[in-house]
N, C-alpha and C positions, 0 to 999 in steps of 0.2 A: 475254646471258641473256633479255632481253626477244623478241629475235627465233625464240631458240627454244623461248620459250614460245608463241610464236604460232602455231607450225611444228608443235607439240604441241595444239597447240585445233584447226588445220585437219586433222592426220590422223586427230583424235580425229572429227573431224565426218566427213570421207571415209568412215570405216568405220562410223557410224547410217547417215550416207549408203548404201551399199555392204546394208543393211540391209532396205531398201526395196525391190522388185521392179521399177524403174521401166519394167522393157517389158511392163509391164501397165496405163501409165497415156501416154495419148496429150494432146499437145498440137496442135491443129489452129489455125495461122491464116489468117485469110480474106484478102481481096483489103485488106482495110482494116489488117489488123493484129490484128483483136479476139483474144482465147482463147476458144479453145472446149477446156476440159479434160474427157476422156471416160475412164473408168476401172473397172472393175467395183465396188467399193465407194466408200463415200463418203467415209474417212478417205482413200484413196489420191486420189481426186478434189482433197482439199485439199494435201496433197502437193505437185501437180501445179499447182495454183492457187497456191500460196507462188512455186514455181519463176518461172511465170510474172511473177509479182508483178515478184520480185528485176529479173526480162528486162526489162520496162517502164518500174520504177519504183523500184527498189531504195532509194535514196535516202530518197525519202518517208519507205517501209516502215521504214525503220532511226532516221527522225527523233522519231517518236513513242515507239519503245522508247528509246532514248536518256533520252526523260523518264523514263521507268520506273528507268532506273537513274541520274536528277539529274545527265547528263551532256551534255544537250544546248547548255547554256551554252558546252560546253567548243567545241563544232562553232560553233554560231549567234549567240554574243554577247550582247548582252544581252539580244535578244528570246528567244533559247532558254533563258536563267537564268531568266527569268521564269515560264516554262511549269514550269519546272524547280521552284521555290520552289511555285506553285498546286501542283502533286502533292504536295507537302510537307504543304502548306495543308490538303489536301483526304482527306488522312490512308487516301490508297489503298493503299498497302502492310499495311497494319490491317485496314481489310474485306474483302481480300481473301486475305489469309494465316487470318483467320479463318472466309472461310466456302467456301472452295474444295472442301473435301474431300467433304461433303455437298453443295455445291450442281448438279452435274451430273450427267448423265445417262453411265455408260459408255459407251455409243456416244459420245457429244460430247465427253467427256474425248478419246478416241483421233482424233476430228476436228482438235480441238486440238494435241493429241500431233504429228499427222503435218504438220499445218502447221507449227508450229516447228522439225521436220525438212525441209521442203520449204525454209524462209528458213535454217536453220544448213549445209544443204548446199550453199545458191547461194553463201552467204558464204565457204563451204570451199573453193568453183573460182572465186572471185573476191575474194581479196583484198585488188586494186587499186581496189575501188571500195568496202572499209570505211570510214566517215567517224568511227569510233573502235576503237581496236583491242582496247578490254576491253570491247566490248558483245557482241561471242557466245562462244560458243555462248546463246541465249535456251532458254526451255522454256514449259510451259502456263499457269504463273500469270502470264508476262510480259505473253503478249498479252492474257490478261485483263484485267492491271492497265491495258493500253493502251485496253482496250474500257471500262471502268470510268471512266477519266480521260474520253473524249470523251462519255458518256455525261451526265458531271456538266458539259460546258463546252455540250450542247445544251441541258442543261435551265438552262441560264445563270446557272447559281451563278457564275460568274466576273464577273457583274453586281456581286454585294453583297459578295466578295470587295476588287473595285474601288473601292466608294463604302468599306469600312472601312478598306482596306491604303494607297491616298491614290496619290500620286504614282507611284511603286512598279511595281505592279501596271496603275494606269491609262496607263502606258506602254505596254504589249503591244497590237501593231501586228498579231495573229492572229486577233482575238476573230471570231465566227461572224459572218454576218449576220443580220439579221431575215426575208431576203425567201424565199418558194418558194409557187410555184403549184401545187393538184393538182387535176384535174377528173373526174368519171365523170357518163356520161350512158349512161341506158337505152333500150331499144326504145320509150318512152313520148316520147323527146325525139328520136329519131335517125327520118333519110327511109329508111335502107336494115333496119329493125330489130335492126340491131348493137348492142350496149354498146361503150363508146368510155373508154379511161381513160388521161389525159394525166402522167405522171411528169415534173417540173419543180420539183426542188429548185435552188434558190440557193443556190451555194457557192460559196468561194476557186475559181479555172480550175486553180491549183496548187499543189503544195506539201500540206502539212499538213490535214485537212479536204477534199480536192479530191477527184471523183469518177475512179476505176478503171471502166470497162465489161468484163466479164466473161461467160463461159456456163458453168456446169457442169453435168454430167450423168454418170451413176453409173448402174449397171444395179439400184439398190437405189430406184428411183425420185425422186433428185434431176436434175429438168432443169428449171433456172432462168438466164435470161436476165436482168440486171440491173447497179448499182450498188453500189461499195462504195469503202470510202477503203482506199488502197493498206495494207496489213497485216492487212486485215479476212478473216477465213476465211472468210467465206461473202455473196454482197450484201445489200446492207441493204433494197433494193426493187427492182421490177422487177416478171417475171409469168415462170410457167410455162407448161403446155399450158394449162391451166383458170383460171387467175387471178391476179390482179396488185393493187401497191397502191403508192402514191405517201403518201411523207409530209411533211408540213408544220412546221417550229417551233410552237409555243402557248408563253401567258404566263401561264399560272395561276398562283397563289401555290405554287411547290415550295420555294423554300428560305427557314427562318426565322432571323431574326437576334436575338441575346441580349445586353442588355447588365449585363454581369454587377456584382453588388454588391460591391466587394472589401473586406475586413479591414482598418480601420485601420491596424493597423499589424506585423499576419501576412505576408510578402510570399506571394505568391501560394495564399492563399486567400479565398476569397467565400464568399457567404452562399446557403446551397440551405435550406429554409424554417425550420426552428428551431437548426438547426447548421452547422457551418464546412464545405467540402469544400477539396481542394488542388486546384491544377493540375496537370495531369503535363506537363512541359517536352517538347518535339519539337525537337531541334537539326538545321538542314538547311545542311548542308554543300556549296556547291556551287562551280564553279569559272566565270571568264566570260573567253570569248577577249575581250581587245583587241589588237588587231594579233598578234606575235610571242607574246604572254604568257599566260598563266592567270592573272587575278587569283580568289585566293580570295576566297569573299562568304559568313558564318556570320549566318544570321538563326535566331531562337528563335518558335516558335510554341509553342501548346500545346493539352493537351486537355480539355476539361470534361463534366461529365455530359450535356450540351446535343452538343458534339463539336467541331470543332477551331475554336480559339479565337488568336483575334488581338489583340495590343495594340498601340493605336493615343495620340497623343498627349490622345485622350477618357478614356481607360481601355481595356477588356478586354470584348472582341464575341464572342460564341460564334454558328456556324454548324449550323443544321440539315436537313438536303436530303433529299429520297428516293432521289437517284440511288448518292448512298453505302450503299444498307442494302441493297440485292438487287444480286448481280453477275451475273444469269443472264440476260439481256436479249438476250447474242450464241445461246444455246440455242431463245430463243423465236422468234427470227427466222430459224433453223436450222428449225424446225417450220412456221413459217409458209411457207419455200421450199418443204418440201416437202409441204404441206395439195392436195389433190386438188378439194375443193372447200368451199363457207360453211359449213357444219358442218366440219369438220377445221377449217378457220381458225381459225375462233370456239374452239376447244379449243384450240389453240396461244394464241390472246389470252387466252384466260382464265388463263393463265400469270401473267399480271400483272407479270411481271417488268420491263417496258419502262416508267420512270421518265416518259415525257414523250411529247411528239410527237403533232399531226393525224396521223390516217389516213384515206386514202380509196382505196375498194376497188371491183374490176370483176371480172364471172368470165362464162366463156361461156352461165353459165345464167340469167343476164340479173338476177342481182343489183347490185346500187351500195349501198356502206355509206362510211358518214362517224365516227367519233368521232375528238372529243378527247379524247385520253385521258392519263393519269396516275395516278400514288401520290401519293393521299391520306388523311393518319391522320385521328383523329378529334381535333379543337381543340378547348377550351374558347371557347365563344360569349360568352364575356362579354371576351376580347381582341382587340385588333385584331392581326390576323395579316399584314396588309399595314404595319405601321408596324415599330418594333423594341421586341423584347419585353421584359417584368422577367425577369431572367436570378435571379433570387433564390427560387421559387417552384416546388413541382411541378406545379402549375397548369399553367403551360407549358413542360412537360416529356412532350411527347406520346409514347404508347407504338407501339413495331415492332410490335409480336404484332399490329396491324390496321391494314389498309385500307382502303376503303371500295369496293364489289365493282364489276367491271365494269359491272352493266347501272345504275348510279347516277349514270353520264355521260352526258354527253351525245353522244346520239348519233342516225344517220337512217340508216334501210334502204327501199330502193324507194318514194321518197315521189312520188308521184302529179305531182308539175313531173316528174319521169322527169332531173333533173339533180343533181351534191351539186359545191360548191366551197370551197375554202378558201386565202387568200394571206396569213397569217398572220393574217388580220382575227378578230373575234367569232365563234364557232364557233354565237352564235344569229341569224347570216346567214349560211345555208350550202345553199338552195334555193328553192322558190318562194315570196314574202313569207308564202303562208297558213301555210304548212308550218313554217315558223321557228319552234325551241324558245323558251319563256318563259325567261327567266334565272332566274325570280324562285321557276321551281320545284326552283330546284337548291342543293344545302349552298353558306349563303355563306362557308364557310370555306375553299371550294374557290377566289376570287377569282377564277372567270373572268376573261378580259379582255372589256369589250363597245364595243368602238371597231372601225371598220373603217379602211378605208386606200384607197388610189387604185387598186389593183387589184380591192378587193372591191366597189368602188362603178362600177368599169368592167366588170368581169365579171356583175356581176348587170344591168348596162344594156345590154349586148353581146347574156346569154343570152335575157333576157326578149324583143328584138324578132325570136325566131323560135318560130314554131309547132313546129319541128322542126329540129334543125341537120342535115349533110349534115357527112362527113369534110373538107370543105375549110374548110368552115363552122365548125366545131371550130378546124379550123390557124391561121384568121383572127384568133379571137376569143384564142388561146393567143399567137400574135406582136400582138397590137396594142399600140401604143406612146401613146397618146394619154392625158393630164391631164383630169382631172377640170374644170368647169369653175371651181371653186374651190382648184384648185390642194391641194385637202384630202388630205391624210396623218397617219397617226398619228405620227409624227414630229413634227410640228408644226401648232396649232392655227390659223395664221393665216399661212399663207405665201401666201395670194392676195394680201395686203399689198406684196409682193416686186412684182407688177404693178398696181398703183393707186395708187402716190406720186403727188402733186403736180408736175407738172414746173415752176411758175409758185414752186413753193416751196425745187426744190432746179435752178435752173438749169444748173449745173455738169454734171446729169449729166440733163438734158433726154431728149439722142440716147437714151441708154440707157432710160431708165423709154418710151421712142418702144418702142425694140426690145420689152420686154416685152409693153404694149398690142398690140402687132401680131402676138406669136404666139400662132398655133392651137392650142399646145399639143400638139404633136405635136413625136417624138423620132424621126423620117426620117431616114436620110439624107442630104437632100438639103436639109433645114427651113433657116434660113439665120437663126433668131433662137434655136433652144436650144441652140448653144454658150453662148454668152455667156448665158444662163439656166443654164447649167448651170454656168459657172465662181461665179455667186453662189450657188448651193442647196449647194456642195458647202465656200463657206466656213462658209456657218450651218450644215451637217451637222456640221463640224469645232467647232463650239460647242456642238454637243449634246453630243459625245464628253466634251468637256473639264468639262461638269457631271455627269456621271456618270449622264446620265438618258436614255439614247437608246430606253429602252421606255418612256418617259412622254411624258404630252401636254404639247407647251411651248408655248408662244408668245413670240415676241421684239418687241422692242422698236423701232418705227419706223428709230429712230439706226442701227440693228442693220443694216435693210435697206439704209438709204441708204450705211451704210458696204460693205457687200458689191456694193451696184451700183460704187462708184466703184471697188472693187479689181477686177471683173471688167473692167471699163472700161479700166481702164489694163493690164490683162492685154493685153487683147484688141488694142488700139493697140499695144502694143510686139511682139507676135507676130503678130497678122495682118494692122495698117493698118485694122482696120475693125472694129464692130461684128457687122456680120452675114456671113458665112459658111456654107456647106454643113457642117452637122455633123460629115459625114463628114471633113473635111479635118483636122477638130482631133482626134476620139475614134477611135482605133485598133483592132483587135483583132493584138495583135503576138505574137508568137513566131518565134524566132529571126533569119533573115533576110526571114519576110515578115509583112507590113504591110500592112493592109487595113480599108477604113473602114468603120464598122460604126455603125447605128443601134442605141435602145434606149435607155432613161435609170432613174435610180432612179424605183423604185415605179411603173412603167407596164407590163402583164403582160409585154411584151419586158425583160426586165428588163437593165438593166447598167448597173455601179457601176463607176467608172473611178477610176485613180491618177495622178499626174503623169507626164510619158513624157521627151520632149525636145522643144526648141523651140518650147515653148507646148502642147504636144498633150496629150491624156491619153490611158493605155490600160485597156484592159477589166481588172479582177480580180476581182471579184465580182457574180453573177448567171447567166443562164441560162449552164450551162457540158455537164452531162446533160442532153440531154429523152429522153423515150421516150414513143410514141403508140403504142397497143394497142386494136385491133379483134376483139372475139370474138363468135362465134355457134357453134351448135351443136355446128361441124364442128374449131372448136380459136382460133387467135389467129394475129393478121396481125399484124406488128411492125415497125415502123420507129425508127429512135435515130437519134442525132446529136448528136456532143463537140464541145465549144469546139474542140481543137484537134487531138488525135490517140489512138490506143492507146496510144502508147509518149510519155514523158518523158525519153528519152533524144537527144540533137540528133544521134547519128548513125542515129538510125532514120528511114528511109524514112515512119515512121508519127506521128513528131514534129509534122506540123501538118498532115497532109491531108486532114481535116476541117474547115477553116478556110473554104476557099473556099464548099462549101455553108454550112456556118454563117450563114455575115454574109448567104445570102441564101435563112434559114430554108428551108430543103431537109434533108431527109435521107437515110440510107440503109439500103434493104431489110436485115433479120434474121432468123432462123430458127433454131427450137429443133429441127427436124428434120434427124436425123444422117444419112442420108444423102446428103442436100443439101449440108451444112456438107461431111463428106468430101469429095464429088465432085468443088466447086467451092475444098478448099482451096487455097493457096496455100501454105504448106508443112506438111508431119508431122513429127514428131518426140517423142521420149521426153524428160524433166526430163532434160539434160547430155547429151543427144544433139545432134548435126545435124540437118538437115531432108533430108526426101526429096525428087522434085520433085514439084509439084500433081499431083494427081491420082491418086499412088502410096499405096495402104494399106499401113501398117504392118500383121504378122501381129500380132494381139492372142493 
């Protein structure tokens, strides 16, 4: 019965399939692998984008929907129960069944529409690569809800999810990172009079959250070259003919915590300011692969006027965010691909709908804009909104019906340095010192962050010593890999300690506090003292984790240091005989069968965050994984990108890691949003569930 109900869902899908005109929607790849999907409308466009997706990356695509429907435990274990339980948490099935019907645009509905037909029809001619067999056929609220969930894990509610749920939750081995660089520089800052806009998000290289490289174009005026995580209809950044934007994480205060007053002896009711309110109970049923088995796992969440609410062995925390109250975020960023130029943009941003996230923006008419931006209601000033609130009170009980409007941010257009940057640092260092917003003129209930970090303090030393940068001069400043001379990150408050022990105090580990004194602070290649600096930064990074404070300023404890040099110490003697070492020999950039050494370290604008490999090594997972460099002037945009490791996440594609080798020695390669180019020089054509022709063959459209 099961088999032929399955056999019933794939011919169900053949015929939507079958539905679609797919020899009106081309797929073109290049010598590298990338898509370029070309179509006469824009719904078929995405179509034709799903398709591709599935060809690449399918996997991914299907791992995220899996949460949508609390079944990813059932694939991934406990780290996918986990994810599985936050969507529970995070009470997305609710906002979005409630505000779907009104919240988009008919065109964008049928955008949506045809992507869920483009992913339920790849799933129909490949059934061998479902990784559950009751997750399709999918539809339009799915991938919202999927767009919804990552929306709430960028603006980092899975922070205070983690500090109230405890062990639990603080297990999940997925969480974002902190780091992404973006730059725009004007004719005011550049030798050749270009704008120059550097796209360098910090992401997982795989997996869940990892960047897809994409082109679409549609004869309805979508042609965008960019970024997206594999299930996404449309990229998330990138540039058209006319303009482009790069975005960054921020840490303003988005989500608020409640600690709620409960009933003596009512069970699950509290106190909302002169009468009792109930909970409403959320039962989240999920299942977790170990080995052979499904174990069932029933956790109870709940929901409060405040919104979804946790009981922890303190009592009963209620959660409140902005990323759950608007789901149109994937529509604004649909508008923003295809804005023409800063007026049109600025109409699609005044959307407001995007909960979170730096932006920084370049267009060939020689604009640069910077905000940080976010949803924020209006607080009562007399609470602290960075601590955890009296959950008893409509006091802090902030209302939906407002925001606080776009131009209330902070934000820079064309400021006279002719440069904007942001690496998750203070968004009031963000160009030339004079130019740098006040804090102090902005709602403090919006809690900025005003700390910077090892990249914002190398970038701004980098740009300041040129009168004018030169594109190679940009590339320089975007890969340099070099420490602060105090070792300073927001991360932690006193990590130059890590090199100025006493070696007279701690004998034992003399050679080593030797090593630290004698590096430059640089993450080369070839540097032969930040291995073993980097096997100690990366046990104290694992202490930050485990206090649940990895966006707060810490500082550790001497003992703390001394015990991370001796563990690096004894690392380093049992796997390579020596302290000092060519970096490259221990830090990898790996995929599949090859292997190759790669500079970069945390928080140095080369950014890369490594995992344990074998035999002492580490490998890359997180950091620069996307870049994209964009030159415009008059005449349109010159483009260059470069992926960690390939188009395609599949190990029998051709296209699985041959991007690697440029990689690890910051290169990239030529792009073009101009179709007849792309045609000319494709590598192969073909329709969604066609073959390919050979290069250089047009398909009849």
């Amino acid at each position: 019965m099961k088999r032929f109900a399955l056999l019933l869902m794939l011919l169900a899908q053949l015929t939507a399939w079958a539905q679609i005109d797919v020899s009106r929607i081309d797929i073109v790849r290049d010598s590298f692998g990338v898509p370029h999907i070309f179509a006469p409308t824009d719904e078929e466009v995405a179509y034709g984008l799903a398709w591709a997706t599935g060809e690449d990356d399918f996997k991914t695509a299907q791992e995220l929907l899996l949460v949508v429907r609390g079944k990813l435990g059932e694939v991934n274990g406990k780290n996918g129960a986990i994810l599985d339980f936050m969507y529970y948490i995070l009470d997305v099935d609710h906002v979005v069944e409630e505000q779907y019907e009104t919240a988009y645009s008919p065109k964008f509905k049928k955008i949506l529409n045809h992507y869920a037909q483009g992913l339920n029809a790849y799933a129909a001619a490949h059934p061998e690569e479902l990784l559950h067999k009751k997750l399709f056929p999918i539809n339009e609220k799915d991938l919202v809800k999927s767009y919804t969930l990552t929306l709430a894990m960028l603006a980092n509610v899975y922070i205070d999810i983690q500090k109230i749920f405890g062990d639990f939750i603080a297990d999940y081995e997925g969480s974002l990172p902190e780091g992404s660089n973006a730059f725009a520089y004007s004719s005011k800052k550049t030798t050749d009079g270009k704008a120059y806009l550097i796209v360098n998000s910090h992401q997982p290289l795989q997996g869940l959250f990892s960047w897809y490289e994409v082109h679409v174009c549609s004869e309805e005026g979508w042609n965008f070259l960019g970024g997206t995580f594999p299930g996404g209809a449309a990229p998330f950044l990138g540039t058209n003919e006319n303009l482009g934007w790069a975005n960054t994480l921020n840490h303003p205060d988005f989500t608020d915590v409640y600690k709620l007053q409960m009933h003596p002896t009512d069970k699950l009711k509290y106190k909302f300011d002169d009468g009792w309110e109930t909970l409403e109970p959320i039962v989240a049923k999920v299942k977790v692969k170990v080995g052979f088995l499904k174990i069932p796992i029933k956790k109870t969440f709940y929901r409060s006027k405040y919104g979804p609410t946790i009981k922890n062995d303190n009592g009963y925390y209620s959660l409140r965010f902005v990323s759950g109250l608007d789901i149109r975020a994937s529509e604004q960023t649909y508008r923003m691909n295809k804005a023409s130029n800063y007026t049109e943009f600025m109409e699609a941003m005044k959307m407001q709908a995007h909960p979170c996230t730096n932006l920084i923006y370049a267009d060939r008419e020689d604009n640069i804009y910077y905000i940080s931006n976010g949803l924020f209601p209006k607080r009562n000033p007399k609470y602290n909104w960075t601590g955890v609130l009296p959950g008893n009170t409509s006091e802090t009980l902030w209302s939906t019906d407002y925001f606080y409007p776009l131009d209330s941010l902070p934000q820079y257009l064309n400021p006279k340095a002719g440069y904007l940057f942001n690496t998750n640092n203070t968004c009031f260092n963000a160009t030339g010192p004079l130019e740098n917003l006040d804090h102090t003129k902005f709602n403090p209930t919006f809690s900025y962050e005003l700390e910077d970090n090892n990249r914002s303090i190398r970038a701004q030393e980098l740009i300041s010593q040129y009168d004018r940068v030169s594109y190679e001069d940009v590339k320089k400043i975007k890969f340099d890999n070099i420490f602060n001379e105090y070792l300073f990150t927001s991360g932690c408050e006193n990590l130059f300690m890590l090199t100025a022990l006493d070696p007279a105090k701690y004998p034992d580990i003399a050679d080593a506090i030797a090593v630290g004194r004698d590096w430059n602070r640089s993450s080369d290649v070839d540097n032969k003292e930040a291995a073993f600096l980097f096997f100690a930064f990366y046990e104290l990074s694992a202490k930050l984790v485990e206090r649940a404070s990895i966006y707060e300023c810490n500082a550790f404890y001497e003992a703390e240091y001394v015990e991370a040099l001796r563990n690096a110490k004894k690392h380093m003697l049992k796997h390579f005989g020596t302290l000092r070492v060519p970096l490259g020999d221990v830090q990898k950039l790996v995929r599949g069968d090859k292997v190759l050494p790669v500079g970069g370290g945390p928080d140095v604008l080369g950014a890369n965050t490594t995992e344990p490999y074998k035999n002492g090594m580490r490998k890359s997972f997180v950091g620069d994984s996307y870049i994209m460099m964009c030159q415009y002037n008059k005449d349109g945009v010159e483009i260059e990108t470069i992926h960690s490791y390939g188009a395609s996440s599949k190990p029998d594609s051709p296209h699985y890691n041959d991007q690697m080798d440029l990689f690890v020695k910051n290169e990239f390669k030529p792009m073009t949003l101009d179709k007849a180019t792309i045609y000319k020089d494709a590598k192969r054509i073909y329709h969604p569930g066609g073959t390919g022709t050979p290069a250089g063959i047009t398909l009849e459209k």
